[in-house]
C-alpha positions in Angstrom: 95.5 120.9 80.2 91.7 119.7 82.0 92.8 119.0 85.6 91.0 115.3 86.0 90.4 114.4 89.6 90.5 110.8 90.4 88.0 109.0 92.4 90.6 107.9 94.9 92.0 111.7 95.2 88.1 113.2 96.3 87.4 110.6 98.1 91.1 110.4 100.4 91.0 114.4 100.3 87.1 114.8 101.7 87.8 112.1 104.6 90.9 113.9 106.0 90.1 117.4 105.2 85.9 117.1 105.4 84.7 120.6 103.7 87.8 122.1 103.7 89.6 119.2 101.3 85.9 119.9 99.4 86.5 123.3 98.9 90.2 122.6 97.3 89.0 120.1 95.4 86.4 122.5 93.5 89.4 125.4 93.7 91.8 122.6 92.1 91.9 123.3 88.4 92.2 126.7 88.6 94.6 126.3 91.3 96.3 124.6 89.0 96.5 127.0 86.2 97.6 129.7 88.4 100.6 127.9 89.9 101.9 126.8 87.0 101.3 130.3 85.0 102.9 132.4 87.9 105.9 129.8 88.1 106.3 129.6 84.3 105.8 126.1 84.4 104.7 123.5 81.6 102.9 120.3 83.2 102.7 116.6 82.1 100.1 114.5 82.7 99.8 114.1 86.8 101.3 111.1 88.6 99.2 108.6 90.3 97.0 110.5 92.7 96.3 109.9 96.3 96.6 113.2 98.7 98.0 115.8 96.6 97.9 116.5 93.1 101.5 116.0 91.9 102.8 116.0 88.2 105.9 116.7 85.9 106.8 120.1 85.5 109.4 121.7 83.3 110.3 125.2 84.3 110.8 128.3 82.0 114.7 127.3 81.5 114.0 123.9 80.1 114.5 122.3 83.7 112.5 119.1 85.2 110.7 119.3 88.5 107.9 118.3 89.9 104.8 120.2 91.2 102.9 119.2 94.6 99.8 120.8 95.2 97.6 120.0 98.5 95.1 121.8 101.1 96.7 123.9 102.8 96.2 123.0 106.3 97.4 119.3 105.5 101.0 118.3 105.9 103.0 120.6 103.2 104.5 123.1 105.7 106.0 120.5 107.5 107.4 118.5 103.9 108.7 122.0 102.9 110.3 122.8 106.7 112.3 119.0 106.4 113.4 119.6 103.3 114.9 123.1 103.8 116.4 121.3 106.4 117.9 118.5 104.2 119.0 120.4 101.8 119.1 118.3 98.6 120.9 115.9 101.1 119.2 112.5 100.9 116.2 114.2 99.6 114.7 116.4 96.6 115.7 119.9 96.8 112.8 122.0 97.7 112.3 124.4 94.3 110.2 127.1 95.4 106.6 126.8 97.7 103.5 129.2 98.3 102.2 127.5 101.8 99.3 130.2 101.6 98.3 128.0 98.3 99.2 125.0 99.3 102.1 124.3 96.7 105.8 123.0 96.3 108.2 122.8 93.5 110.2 120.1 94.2 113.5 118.4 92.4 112.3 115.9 89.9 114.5 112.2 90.7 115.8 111.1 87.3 116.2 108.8 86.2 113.1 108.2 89.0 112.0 104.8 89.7 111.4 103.7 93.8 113.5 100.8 95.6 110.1 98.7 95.8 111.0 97.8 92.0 113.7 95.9 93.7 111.7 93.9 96.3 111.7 90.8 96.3 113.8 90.1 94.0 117.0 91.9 95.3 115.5 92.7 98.9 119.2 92.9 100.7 119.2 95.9 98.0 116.6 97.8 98.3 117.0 97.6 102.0 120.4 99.1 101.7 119.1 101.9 99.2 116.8 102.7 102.7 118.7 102.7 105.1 121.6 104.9 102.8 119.1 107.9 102.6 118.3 107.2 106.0 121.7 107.9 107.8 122.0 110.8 105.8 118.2 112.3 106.4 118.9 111.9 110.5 120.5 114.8 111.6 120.7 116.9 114.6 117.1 119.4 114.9 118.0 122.7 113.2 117.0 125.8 115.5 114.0 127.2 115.1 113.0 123.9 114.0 108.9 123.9 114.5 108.2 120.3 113.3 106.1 118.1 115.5 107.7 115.1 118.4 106.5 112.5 117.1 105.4 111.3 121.0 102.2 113.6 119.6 101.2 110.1 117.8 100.8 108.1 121.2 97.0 110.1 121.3 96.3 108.1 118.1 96.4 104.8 120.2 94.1 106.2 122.7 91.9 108.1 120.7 91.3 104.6 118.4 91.1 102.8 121.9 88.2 105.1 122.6 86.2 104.9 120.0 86.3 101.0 119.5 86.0 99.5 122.9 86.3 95.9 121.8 88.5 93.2 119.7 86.8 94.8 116.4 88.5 96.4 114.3 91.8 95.5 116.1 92.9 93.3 118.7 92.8 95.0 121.6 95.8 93.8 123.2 97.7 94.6 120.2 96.2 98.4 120.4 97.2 98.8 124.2 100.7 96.7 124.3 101.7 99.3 121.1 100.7 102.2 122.8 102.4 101.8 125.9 105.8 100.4 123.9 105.5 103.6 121.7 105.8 105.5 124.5 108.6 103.4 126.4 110.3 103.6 123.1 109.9 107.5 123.1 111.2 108.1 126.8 114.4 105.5 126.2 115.3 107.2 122.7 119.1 107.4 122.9 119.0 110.9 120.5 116.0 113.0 119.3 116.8 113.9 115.6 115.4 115.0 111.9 113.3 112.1 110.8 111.5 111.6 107.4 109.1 110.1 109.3 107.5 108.1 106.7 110.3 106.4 105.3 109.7 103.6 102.9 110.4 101.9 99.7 108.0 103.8 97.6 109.5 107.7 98.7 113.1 106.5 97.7 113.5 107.0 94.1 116.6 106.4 91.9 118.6 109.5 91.2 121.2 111.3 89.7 123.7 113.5 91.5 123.0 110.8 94.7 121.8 107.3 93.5 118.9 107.7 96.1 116.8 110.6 96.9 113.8 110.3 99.1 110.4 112.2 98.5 107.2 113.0 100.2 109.1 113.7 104.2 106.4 114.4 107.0 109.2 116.0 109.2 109.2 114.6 112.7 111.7 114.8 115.6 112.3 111.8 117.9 113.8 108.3 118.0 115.5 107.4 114.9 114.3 103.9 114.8 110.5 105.1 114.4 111.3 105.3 110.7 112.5 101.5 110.8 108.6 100.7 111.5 107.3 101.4 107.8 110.6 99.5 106.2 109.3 95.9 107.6 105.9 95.7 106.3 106.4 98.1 102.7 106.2 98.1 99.8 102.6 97.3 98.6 101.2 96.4 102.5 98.0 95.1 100.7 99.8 92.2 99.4 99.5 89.5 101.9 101.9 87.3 100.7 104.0 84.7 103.0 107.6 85.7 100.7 106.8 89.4 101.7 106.1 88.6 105.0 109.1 86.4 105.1 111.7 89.0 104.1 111.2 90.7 107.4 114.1 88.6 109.9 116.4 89.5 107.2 115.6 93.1 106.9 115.8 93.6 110.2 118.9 92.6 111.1 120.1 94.4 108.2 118.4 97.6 109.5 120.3 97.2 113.1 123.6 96.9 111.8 123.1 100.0 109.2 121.8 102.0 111.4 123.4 101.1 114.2 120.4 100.6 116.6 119.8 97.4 118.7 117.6 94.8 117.3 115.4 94.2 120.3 114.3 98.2 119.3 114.2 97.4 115.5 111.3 94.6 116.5 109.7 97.0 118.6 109.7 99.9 116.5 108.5 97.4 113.6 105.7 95.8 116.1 104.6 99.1 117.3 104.6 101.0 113.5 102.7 98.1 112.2 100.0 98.3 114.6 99.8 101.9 114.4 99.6 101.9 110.6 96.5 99.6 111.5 95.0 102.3 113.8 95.4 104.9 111.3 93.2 103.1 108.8 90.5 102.6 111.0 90.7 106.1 112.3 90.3 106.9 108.4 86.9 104.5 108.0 89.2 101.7 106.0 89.5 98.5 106.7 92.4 97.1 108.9 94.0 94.0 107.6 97.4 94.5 105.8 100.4 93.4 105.8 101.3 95.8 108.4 99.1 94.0 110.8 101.0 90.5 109.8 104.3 92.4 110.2 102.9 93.4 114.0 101.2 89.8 115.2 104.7 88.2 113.5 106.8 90.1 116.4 104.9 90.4 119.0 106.1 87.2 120.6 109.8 88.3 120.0 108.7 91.4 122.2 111.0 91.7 125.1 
């Protein structure tokens, strides 16, 4: 099968990884070959591409799964550490994975099929289909655990504070007030657990042996209701729209009753993740102006 790589795919794997992402990218098709021939695998065509290359795979015994190939010093070590951890609870099982090759063999969800399919037409829903994988991915840190606090995220407020000195590309005040709440939120966390750690509609897929798996963990340890933040302004945080942006009073009372976390720290988390989803697409050269940013100016006045 020619391994195809999308414009999207070069171009998101040069900016992070600079000429190490180049050099995979040039390695990929063999890569790709030699994965899938020393794990007896036959592969479909590839899913839409972003980071990672990532398609269909059916093993030697007739069994689905799914193939994740990525630069090695990106996240994958950490996606494979969380979901050792999990253990096919509230997540794909982790298969098999070659971290020297950057490459996982994961579960495949079937029937597959995310809870943003749901929103907005049964909102309440997908909402509960999050926050159901969510009580059962937080979980006490296993020992030996090596996955990152995420307090390590406060630098990217000050490194993006930094390097734009003014209103442009972000309101400062909005920059500065998340920063310091991140790390208030941080220091008053009522328990440090296993968090996904990018938790939204789009990594929940419809399942089988649990009707919701989620996919794609970046395995953090901290406050539980850092993985409320992405919930309020997904899916599809392009999309502008006043009905998204009007589902978020709703979901956020429903987020602090299921996870049982206060709803003046749901607002902040969702204020503070939405400005710092912001920051991390100006510290990639994008453009800053999604929904996540409308999700953020929204709640800053309900601040405490």
């Amino acid at each position: 099968m020619p391994v195809l790589v999308p414009p999207a795919l070069a171009s998101n794997v040069v900016e992070t990884w600079a000429d190490e992402g180049a050099r995979w990218l040039a390695r990929l098709p063999a890569l790709v070959a030699d994965v899938a021939r020393d794990w007896q695998l036959t592969l479909g065509a590839p899913y839409l591409l972003s980071f990672h290359w990532v398609a269909p795979a059916t093993r030697a015994d007739g069994s689905p799964a799914v193939l994740k190939l990525g630069v090695p010093a990106g996240h994958l070590a950490h996606e494979a550490q969380a979901l050792r951890a999990y253990g096919g609870h509230g997540a794909v099982r982790l298969l098999a994975d070659d971290l020297d090759r950057g490459a996982l063999l994961l579960e495949r969800a079937e029937p597959g099929g995310p809870a943003a399919a749901l929103v907005p037409r049964d909102d309440e829903a997908a909402t509960a289909a999050l926050i159901g994988v969510g009580r059962r991915l937080h979980r006490a840190v296993p020992d030996g655990c090596t996955l990152p606090d995420l307090r390590k995220e406060s630098e990217s407020f000050r490194a993006h504070l930094r390097r734009f000195p003014g209103d442009d590309p972000l309101p400062r005040h909005l920059v500065e007030h998340a920063g310091q709440l991140f790390d208030e939120l941080c220091a008053s966390a009522p328990e440090h657990l296993l968090l996904h750690g990018d938790l939204h509609h789009d990594n929940v897929l419809r399942a089988g042996r649990e009707p919701w798996l989620a996919i794609d963990p970046h395995g953090v340890v901290g406050d539980p209701g850092y993985d409320c933040g992405a919930m309020l302004y997904n899916p599809q945080p392009w999309r502008r729209e006043e009905d998204l942006l009007a589902l978020v009073p709703a979901r956020i009372e429903q987020l602090a009753d299921g996870f049982a976390i206060p709803v003046d720290r749901v607002v902040a988390w969702g204020f503070v993740m939405g400005v710092l989803s912001e920051v991390w697409t100006a510290q990639g050269s994008g453009t800053p102006g999604s929904r996540a940013l409308d999700v953020a100016t929204m709640l800053y006045p309900r601040l405490s």
